[in-house]
ROZA-703874 format. One record per residue (C-alpha): residue in three letters; x, y negated, z negated; residue number from 1. Coordinates in steps of 0.2 Angstrom, whole numbers. Each point is the difference from the previous one (the first is absolute). Layout:
<atoms>
resn ALA X X Y Y Z Z resi NUM;
...
</atoms>
This chain:
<atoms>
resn UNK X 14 Y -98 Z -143 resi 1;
resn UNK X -2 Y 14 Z 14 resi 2;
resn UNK X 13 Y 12 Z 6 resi 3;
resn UNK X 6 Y 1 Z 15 resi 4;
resn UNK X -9 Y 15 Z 3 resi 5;
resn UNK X -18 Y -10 Z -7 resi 6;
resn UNK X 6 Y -16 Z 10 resi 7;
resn UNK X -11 Y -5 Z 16 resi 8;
resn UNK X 6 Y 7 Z 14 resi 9;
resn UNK X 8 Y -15 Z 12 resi 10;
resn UNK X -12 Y 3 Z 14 resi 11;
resn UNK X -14 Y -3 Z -9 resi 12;
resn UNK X 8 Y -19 Z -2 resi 13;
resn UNK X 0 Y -1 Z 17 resi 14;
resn UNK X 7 Y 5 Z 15 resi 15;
resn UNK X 19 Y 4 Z 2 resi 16;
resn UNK X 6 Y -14 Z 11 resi 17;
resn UNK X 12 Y -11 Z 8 resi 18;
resn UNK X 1 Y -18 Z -10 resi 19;
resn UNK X -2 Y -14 Z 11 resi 20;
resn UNK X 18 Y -5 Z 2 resi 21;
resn UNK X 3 Y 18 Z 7 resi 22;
resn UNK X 14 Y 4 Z -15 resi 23;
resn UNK X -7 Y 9 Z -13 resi 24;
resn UNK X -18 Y 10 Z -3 resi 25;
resn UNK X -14 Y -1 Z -14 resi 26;
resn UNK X -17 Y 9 Z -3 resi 27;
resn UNK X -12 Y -11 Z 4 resi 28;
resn UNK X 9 Y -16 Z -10 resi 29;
resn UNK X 8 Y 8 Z -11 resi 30;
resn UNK X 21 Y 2 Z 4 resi 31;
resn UNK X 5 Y 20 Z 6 resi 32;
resn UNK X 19 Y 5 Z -4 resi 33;
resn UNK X 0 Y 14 Z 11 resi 34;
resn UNK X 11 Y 12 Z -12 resi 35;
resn UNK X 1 Y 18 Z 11 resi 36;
resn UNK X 6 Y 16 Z -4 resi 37;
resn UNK X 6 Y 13 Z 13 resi 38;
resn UNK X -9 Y 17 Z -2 resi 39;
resn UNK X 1 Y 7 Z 21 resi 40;
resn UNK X -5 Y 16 Z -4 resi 41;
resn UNK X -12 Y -3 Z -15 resi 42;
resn UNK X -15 Y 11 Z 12 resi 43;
resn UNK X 11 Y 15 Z 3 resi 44;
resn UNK X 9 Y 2 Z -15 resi 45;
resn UNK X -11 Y 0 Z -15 resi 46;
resn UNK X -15 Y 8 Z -7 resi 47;
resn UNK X -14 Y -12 Z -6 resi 48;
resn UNK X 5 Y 0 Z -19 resi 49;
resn UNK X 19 Y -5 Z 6 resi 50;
resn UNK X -6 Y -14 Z 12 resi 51;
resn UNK X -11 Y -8 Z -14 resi 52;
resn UNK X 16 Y 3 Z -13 resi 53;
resn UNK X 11 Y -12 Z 10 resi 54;
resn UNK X -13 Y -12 Z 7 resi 55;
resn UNK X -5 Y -5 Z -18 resi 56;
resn UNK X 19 Y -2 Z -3 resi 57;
resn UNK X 1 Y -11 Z 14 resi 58;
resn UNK X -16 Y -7 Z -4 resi 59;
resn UNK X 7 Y -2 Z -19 resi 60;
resn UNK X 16 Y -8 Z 5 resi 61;
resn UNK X -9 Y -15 Z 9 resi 62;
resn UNK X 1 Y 6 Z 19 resi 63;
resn UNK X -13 Y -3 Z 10 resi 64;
resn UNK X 4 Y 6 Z 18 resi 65;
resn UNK X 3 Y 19 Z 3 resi 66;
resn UNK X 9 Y 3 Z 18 resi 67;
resn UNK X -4 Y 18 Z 7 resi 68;
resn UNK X -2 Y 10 Z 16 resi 69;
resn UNK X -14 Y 11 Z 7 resi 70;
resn UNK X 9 Y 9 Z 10 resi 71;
resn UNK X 19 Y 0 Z -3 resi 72;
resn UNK X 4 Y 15 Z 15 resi 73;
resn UNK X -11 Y 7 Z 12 resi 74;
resn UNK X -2 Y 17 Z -7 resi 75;
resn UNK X -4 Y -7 Z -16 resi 76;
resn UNK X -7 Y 9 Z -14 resi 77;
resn UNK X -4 Y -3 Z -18 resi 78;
resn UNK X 3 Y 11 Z -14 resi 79;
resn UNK X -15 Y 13 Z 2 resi 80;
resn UNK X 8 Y 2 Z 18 resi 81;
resn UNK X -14 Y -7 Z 7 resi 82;
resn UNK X 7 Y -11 Z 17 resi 83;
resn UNK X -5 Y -19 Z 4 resi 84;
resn UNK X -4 Y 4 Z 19 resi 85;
resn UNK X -4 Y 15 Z 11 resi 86;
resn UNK X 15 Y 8 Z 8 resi 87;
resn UNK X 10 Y -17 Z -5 resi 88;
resn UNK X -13 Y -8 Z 14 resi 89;
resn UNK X -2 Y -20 Z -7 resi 90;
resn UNK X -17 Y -1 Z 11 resi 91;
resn UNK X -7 Y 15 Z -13 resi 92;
resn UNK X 2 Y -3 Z -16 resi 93;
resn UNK X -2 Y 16 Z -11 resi 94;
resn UNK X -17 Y -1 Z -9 resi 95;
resn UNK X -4 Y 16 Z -6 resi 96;
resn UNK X 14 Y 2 Z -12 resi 97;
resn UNK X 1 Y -10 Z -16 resi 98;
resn UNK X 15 Y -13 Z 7 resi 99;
resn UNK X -12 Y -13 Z 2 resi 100;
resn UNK X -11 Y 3 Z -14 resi 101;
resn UNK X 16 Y -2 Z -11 resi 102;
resn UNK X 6 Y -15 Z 10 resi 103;
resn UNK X -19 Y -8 Z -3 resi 104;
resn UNK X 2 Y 5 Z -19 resi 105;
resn UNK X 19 Y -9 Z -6 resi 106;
resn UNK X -9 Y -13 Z 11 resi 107;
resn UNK X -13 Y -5 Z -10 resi 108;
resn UNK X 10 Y 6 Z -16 resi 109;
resn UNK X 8 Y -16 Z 6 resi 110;
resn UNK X -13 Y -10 Z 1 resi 111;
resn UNK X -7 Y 4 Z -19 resi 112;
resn UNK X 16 Y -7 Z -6 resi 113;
resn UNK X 2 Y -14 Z 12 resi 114;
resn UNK X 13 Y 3 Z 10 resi 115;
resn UNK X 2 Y -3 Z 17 resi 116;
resn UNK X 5 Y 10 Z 12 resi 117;
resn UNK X 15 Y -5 Z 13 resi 118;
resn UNK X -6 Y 15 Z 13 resi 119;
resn UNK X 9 Y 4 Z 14 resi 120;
resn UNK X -12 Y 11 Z 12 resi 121;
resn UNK X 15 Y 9 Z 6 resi 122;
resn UNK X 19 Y 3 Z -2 resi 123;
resn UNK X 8 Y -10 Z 14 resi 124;
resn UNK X 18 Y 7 Z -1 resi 125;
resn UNK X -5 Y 16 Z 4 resi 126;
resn UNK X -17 Y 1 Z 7 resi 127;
resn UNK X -2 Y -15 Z 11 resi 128;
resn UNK X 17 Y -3 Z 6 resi 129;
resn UNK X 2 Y 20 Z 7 resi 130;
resn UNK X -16 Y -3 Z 8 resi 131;
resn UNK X -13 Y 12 Z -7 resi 132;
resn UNK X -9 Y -16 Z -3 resi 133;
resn UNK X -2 Y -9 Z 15 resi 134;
resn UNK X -12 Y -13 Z 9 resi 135;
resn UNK X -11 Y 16 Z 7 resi 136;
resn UNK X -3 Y 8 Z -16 resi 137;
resn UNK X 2 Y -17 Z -17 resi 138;
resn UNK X -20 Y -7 Z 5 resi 139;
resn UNK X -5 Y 18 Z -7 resi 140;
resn UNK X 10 Y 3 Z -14 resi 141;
resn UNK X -3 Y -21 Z -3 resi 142;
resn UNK X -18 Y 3 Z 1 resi 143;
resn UNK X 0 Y 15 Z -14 resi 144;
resn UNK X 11 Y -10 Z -12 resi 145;
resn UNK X -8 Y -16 Z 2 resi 146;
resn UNK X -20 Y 7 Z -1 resi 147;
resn UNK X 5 Y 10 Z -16 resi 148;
resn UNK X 9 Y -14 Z -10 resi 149;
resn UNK X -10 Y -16 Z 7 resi 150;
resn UNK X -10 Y -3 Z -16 resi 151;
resn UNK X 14 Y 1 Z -12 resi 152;
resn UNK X 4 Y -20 Z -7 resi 153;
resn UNK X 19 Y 7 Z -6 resi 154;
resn UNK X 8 Y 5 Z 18 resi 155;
resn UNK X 15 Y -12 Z 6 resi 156;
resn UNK X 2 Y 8 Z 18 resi 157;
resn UNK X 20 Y 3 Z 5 resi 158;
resn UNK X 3 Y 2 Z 17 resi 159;
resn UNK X 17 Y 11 Z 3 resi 160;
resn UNK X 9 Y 10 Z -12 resi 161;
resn UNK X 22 Y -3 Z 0 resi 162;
resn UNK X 2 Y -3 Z 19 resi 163;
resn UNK X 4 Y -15 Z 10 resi 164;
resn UNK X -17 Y -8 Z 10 resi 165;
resn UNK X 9 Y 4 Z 18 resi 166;
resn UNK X -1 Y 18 Z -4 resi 167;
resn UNK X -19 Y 2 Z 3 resi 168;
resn UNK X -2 Y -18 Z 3 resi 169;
resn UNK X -17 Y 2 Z 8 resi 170;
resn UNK X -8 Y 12 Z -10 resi 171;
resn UNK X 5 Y -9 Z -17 resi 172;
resn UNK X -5 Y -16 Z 9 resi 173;
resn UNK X -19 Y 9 Z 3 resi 174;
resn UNK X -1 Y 7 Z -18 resi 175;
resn UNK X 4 Y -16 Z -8 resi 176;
resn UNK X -15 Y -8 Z 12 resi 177;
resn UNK X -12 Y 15 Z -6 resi 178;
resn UNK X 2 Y -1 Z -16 resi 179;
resn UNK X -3 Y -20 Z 0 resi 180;
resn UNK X -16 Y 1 Z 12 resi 181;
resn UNK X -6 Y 15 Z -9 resi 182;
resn UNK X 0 Y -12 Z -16 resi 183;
resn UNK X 4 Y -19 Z 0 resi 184;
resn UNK X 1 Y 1 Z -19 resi 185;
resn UNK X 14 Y 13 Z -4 resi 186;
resn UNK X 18 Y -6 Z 1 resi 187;
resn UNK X 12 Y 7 Z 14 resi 188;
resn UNK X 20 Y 1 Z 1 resi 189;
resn UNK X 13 Y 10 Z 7 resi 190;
resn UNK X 16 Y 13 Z -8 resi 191;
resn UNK X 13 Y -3 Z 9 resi 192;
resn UNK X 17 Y 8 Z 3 resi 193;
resn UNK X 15 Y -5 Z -14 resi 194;
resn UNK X 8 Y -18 Z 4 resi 195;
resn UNK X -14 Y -4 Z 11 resi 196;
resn UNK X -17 Y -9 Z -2 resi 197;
resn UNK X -17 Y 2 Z 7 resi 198;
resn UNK X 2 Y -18 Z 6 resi 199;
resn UNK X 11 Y 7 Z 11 resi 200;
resn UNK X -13 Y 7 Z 13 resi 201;
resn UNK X -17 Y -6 Z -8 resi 202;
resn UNK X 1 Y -16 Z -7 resi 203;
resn UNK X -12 Y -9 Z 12 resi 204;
resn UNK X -11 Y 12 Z -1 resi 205;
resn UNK X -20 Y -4 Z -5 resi 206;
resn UNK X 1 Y 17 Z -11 resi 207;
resn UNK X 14 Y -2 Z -11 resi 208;
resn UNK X -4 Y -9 Z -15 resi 209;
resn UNK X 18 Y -1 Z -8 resi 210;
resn UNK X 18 Y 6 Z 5 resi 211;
resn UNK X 7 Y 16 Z -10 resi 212;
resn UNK X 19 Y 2 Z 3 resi 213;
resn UNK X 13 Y 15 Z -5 resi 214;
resn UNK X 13 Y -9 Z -9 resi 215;
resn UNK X 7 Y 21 Z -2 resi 216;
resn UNK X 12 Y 10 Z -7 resi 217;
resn UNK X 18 Y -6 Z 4 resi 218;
resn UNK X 13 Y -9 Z -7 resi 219;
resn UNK X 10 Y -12 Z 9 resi 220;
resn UNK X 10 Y 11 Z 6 resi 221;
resn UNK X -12 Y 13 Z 6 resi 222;
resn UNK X -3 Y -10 Z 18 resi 223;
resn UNK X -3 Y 15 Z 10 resi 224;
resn UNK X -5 Y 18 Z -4 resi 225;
resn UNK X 4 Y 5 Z 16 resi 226;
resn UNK X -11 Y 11 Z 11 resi 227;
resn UNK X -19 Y -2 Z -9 resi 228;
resn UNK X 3 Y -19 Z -1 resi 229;
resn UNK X -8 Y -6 Z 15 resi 230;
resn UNK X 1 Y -21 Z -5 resi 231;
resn UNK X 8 Y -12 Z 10 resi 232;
resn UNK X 14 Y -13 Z -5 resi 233;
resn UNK X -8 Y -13 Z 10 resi 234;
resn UNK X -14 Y -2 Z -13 resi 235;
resn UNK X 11 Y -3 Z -14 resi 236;
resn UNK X -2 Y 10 Z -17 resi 237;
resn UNK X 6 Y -5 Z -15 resi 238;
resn UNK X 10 Y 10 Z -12 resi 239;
resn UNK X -10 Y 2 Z -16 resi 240;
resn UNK X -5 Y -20 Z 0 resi 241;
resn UNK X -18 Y 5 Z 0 resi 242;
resn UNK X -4 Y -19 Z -2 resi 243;
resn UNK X 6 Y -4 Z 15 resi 244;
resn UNK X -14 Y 11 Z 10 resi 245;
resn UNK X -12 Y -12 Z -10 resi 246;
resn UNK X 8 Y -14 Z 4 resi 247;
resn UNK X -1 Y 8 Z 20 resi 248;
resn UNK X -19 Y 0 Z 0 resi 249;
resn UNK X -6 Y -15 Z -10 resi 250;
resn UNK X 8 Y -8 Z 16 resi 251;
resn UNK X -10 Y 7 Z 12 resi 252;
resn UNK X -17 Y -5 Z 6 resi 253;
resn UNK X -15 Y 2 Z -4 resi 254;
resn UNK X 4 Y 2 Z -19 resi 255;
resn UNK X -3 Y 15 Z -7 resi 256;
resn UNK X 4 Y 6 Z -17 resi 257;
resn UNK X 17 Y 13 Z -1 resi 258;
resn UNK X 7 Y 12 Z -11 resi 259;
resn UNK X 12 Y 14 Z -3 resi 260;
resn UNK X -9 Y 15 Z 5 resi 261;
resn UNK X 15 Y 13 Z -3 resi 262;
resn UNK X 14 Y -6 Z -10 resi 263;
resn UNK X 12 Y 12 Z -6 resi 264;
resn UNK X -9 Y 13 Z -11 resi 265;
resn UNK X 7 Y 4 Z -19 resi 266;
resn UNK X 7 Y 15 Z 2 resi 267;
resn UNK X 4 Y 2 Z 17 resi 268;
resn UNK X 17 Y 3 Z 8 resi 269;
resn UNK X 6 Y -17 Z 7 resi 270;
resn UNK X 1 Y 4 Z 18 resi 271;
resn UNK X -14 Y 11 Z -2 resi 272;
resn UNK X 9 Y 18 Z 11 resi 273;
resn UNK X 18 Y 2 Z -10 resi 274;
resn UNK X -3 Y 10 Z -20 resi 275;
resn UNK X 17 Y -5 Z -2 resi 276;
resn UNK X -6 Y -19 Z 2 resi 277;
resn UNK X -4 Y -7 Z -19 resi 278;
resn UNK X -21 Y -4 Z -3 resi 279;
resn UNK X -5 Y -15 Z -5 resi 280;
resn UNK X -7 Y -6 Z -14 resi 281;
resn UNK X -12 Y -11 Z -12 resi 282;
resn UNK X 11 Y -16 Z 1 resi 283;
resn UNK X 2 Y 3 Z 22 resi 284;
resn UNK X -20 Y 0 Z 0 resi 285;
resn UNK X -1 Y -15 Z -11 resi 286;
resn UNK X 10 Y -10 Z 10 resi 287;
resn UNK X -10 Y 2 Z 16 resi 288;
resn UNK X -14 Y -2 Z -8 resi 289;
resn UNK X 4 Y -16 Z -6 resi 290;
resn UNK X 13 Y -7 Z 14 resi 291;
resn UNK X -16 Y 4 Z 14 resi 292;
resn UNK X -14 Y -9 Z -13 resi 293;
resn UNK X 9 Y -15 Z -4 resi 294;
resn UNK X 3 Y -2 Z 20 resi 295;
resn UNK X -17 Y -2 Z -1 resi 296;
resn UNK X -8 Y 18 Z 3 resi 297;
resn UNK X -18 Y 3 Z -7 resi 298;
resn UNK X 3 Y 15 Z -9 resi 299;
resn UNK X 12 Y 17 Z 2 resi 300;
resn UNK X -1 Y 17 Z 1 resi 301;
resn UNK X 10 Y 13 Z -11 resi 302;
resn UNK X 6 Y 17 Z 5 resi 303;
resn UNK X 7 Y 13 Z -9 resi 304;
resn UNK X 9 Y 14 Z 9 resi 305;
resn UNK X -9 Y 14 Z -12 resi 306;
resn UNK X -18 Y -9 Z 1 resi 307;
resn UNK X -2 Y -4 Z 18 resi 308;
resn UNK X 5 Y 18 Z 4 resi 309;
resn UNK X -10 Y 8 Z -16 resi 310;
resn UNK X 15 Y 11 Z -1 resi 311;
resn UNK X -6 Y 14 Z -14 resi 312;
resn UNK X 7 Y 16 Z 3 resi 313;
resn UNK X 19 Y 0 Z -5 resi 314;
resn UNK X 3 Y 17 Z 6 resi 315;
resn UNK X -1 Y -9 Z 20 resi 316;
resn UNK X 13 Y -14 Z 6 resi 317;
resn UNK X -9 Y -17 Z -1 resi 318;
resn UNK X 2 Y -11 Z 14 resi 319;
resn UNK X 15 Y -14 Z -1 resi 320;
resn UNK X 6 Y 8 Z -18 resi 321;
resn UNK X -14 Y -1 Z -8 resi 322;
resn UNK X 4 Y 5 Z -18 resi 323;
resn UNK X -15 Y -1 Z -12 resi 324;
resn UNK X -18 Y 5 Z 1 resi 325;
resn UNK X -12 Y -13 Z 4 resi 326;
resn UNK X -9 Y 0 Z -18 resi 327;
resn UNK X 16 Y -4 Z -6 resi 328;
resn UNK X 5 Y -14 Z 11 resi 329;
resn UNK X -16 Y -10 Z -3 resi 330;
resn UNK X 6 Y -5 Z -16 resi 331;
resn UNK X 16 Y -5 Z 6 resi 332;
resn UNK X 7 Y -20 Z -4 resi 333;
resn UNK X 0 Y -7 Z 19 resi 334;
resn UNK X -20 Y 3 Z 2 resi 335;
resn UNK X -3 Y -8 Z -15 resi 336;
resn UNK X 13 Y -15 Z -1 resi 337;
resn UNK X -11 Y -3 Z 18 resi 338;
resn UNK X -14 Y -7 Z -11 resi 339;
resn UNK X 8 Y -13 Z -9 resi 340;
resn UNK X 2 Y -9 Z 16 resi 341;
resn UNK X -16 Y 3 Z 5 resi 342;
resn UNK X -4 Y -6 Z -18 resi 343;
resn UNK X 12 Y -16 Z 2 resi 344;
resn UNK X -8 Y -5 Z 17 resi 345;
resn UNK X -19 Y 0 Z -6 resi 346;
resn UNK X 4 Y -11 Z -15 resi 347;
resn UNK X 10 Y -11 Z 9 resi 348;
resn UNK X -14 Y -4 Z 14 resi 349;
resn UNK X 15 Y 7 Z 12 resi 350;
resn UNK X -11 Y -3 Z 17 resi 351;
resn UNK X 0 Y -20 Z -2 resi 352;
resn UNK X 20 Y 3 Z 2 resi 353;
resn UNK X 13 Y 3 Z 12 resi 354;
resn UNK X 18 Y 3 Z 4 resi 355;
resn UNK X 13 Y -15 Z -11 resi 356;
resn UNK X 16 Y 7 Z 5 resi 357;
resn UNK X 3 Y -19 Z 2 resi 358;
resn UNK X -2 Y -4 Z -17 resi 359;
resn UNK X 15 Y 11 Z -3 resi 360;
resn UNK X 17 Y -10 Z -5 resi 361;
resn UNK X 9 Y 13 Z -5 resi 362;
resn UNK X 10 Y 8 Z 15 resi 363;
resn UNK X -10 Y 14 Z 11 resi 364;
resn UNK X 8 Y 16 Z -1 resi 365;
resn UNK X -2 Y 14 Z 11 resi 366;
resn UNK X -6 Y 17 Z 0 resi 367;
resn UNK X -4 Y 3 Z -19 resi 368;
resn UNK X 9 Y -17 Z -5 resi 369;
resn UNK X -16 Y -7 Z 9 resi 370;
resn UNK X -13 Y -10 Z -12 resi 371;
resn UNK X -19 Y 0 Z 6 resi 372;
resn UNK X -11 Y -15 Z -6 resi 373;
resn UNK X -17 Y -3 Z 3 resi 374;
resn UNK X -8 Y -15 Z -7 resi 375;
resn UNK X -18 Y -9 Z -1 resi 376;
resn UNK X -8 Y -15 Z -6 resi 377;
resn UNK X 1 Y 4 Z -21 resi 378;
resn UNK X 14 Y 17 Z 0 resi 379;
resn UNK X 18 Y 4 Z 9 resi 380;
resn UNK X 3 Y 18 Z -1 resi 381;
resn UNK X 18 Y 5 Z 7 resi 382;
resn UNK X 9 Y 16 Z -1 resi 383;
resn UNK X 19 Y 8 Z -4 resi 384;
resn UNK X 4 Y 16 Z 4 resi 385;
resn UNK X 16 Y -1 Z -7 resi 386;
resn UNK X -2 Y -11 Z -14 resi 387;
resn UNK X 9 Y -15 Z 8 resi 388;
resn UNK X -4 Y -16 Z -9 resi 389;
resn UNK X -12 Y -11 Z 7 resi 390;
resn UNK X 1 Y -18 Z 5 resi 391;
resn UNK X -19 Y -8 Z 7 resi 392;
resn UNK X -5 Y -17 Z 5 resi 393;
resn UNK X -16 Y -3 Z -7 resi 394;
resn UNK X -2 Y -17 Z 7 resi 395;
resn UNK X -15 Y 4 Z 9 resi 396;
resn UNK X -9 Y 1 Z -20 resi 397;
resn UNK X 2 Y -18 Z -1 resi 398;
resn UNK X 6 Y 1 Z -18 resi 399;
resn UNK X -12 Y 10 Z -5 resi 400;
resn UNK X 2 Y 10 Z -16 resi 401;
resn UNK X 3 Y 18 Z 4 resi 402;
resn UNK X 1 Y 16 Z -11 resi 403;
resn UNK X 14 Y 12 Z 5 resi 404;
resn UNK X 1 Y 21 Z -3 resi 405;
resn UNK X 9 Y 11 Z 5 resi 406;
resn UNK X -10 Y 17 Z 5 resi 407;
resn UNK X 8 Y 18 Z -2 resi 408;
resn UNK X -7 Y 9 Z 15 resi 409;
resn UNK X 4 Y 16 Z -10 resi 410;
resn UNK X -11 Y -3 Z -13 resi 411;
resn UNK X -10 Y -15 Z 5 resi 412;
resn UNK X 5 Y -9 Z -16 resi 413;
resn UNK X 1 Y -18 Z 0 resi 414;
resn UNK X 14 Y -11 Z -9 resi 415;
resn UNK X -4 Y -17 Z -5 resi 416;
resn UNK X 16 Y -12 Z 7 resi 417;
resn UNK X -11 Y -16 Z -6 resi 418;
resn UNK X -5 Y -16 Z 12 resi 419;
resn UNK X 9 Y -7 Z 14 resi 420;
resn UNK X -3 Y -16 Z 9 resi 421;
resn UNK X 9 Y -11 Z 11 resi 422;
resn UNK X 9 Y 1 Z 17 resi 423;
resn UNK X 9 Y 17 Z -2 resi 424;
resn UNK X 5 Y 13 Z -12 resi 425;
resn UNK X 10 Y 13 Z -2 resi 426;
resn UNK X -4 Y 20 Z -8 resi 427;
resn UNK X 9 Y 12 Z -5 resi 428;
resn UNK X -7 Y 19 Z -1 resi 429;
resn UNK X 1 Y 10 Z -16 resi 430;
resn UNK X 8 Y 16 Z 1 resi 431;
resn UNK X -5 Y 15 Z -2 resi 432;
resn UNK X 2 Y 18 Z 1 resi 433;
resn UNK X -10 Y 7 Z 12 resi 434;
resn UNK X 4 Y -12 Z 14 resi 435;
resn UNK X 5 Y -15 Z 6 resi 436;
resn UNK X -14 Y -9 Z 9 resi 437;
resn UNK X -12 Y -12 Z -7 resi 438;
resn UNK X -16 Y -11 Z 3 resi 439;
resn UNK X 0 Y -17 Z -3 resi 440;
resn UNK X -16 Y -8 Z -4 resi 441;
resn UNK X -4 Y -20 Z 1 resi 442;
resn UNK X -17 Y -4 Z -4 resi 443;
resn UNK X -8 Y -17 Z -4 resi 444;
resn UNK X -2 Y -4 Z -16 resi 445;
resn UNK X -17 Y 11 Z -8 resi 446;
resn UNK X 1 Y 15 Z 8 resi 447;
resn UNK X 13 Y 8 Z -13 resi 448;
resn UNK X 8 Y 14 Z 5 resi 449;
resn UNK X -9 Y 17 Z 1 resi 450;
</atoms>
């Protein structure tokens, strides 16, 4: 049996694409759990050696998407102080230094491990949305970026960068369409502000291929942040009930496959701006991993606060209370419990399914009393955050023997309940120490559990 780091890469299956109900994506016909990890700053902060130590983790652990900006300010440099553009100028990118050379390098690094690349061109936040990229000087800085990276098959084009679409809202409109004329082929998306979606400004458009939103870094409580928060009430966010951003775009039109872009990070002050604020943590990532999938997202992306910022010099604040170095966080629980969903949905078959929160007889509970089901022709899959019991119609199994486990998504372990058939049944978590929410697995009699 191959490795990981042996196995084909997933291009070479075929293309990355949209399925044909517009939900999921697959390599050529082969299913594609988009499982990303956040690394913005992966080009600026680490040496070559570092970059290839956490991509093979990454690589390793099961991911298969790496998000990362170009260009995250326009004065950008990397660590041989080498700057991105000339004079912070977007229409002349700095060639004679070695930041693109060790851009092209991480790049193809990528590539030998087969990993795609989430890349975002530019920062939005800071360098579109102040205006030093504009509609007189993007077709040159467009045209540099597009030229060098045309020919590589691991590239899935993002299109802003943590700001709302209206910011910028033509020049973001004109990347997106750039980067899909410039190659039909490579997937294209949008980073959106927190609590808001890309559907929000570009759903209709020819060039997006699927929806990303920014589920974010607040807790129910947290509704405003004041001066830097520049949403509007009138489009409606949602507290930390990631699924229900899913829910949002699966009922627009055309259909487009969505997921969680920027959930809360592990390790990240809740709120993001107050170190007086607690961080979340492992079990806060697992549920909106699994809450936003089981609405019927094709994938997630991860984040941890120390990754995504490479924070590795303890003797300098890290932003929003960073605390440990980035070498130590990679091996942290969150970034691998995200595997065992990824896991879960490829044996499963989890694109033939969709959203069952009708199966549900047990009362629907809010906030984390809520229970997420999502359900296909031969498995139900539903999850507790809290450990509340269970209660499912199964009606729609015709009678159908089923076998029932329940999954830990700590450990990824599996424990045999026994077979179910009939209308309804009822299930009852085991405890445990290390938390209290569970994965329920139904799968027609066979399959077994994992």
């Amino acid at each position: 049996m191959k490795t990981k780091l042996e196995a084909k890469a997933p291009w070479e299956k075929g293309l990355l694409k949209v399925t044909e109900d517009g939900r999921h994506f697959c390599c050529g016909e082969e299913p594609f759990f988009l499982l990303g990890d956040t690394a913005w700053l992966l080009f600026h902060q680490l040496t070559l050696e570092e970059s290839y130590v956490y991509l093979r983790n990454r690589k390793e652990l099961g991911y298969n998407v790496i998000l990362a900006d170009f260009i995250h300010t326009a004065d950008q440099k990397n660590l041989a102080g080498d700057s991105a553009l000339t004079e912070g100028d977007p229409a002349r990118p700095n060639t004679e230094g070695t930041f693109w050379t060790h851009v092209d390098a991480v790049m193809e690094m990528g590539r030998e491990l087969g990993l795609y690349m989430g890349i975002l061109p530019v920062w939005g936040s800071s360098v579109v949305k102040s205006g030093r990229m504009n509609m007189d000087n993007v077709d040159a800085y467009m045209d540099f970026v597009l030229n060098r990276y045309h020919d590589f098959p691991n590239i899935i084009w993002v299109v802003g960068g943590d700001v709302r679409g209206d910011a910028a809202y033509d020049v973001f409109r004109h990347m997106g369409k750039r980067m899909k004329e410039d190659n039909p082929d490579r997937l294209v998306t949008y980073h959106p502000f927190g609590r808001t979606s890309s559907s929000l400004w570009f759903h209709e458009e020819d060039w997006l291929d699927f929806n990303l939103f920014q589920s974010g870094h607040r807790r129910y409580d947290q509704v405003s942040m004041q001066e830097w928060d520049d949403n509007t009430a009138k489009e409606g966010w949602f507290g930390e009930d990631s699924w229900k951003y899913v829910k949002r775009d699966l009922g627009k039109s055309p259909a487009r496959p969505v997921l969680d872009g920027e959930p809360s990070y592990e390790w990240i002050r809740q709120g993001l701006h107050d170190n007086s604020q607690p961080y979340w943590k492992a079990a806060d990532v697992r549920r909106y991993a699994y809450w936003s999938v089981f609405a019927g997202a094709a994938g997630h992306v991860y984040g941890h606060n120390s990754i995504m910022q490479f924070y590795k010099d303890t003797s300098r604040e890290g932003a929003f209370g960073a605390k440990y170095l980035w070498s130590d966080a990679i091996h942290h629980p969150g970034g691998a419990q995200m595997v065992h969903l990824k896991k879960l949905c490829e044996w499963v078959g989890f694109e033939k399914g969709h959203p069952a929160e009708e199966y549900l007889l047990s009362e629907q509970g809010e906030k984390y009393d809520y229970i997420s089901v999502l359900a296909g022709e031969d498995f139900l899959l539903a999850y507790t955050v809290t450990g509340r019991q269970i209660a499912l119609s199964l009606k729609a199994y015709g009678g159908r023997k089923l076998q029932a486990c329940w999954m830990d998504p700590v450990t990824g372990m599996y424990t045999y309940i026994g077979m179910v058939t009939g209308d309804q049944a009822t299930f009852n978590p085991p405890e445990r120490e290390d938390g209290t929410d569970a994965v329920l697995v139904l799968q027609a009699e066979g399959k077994g559990c994992i």
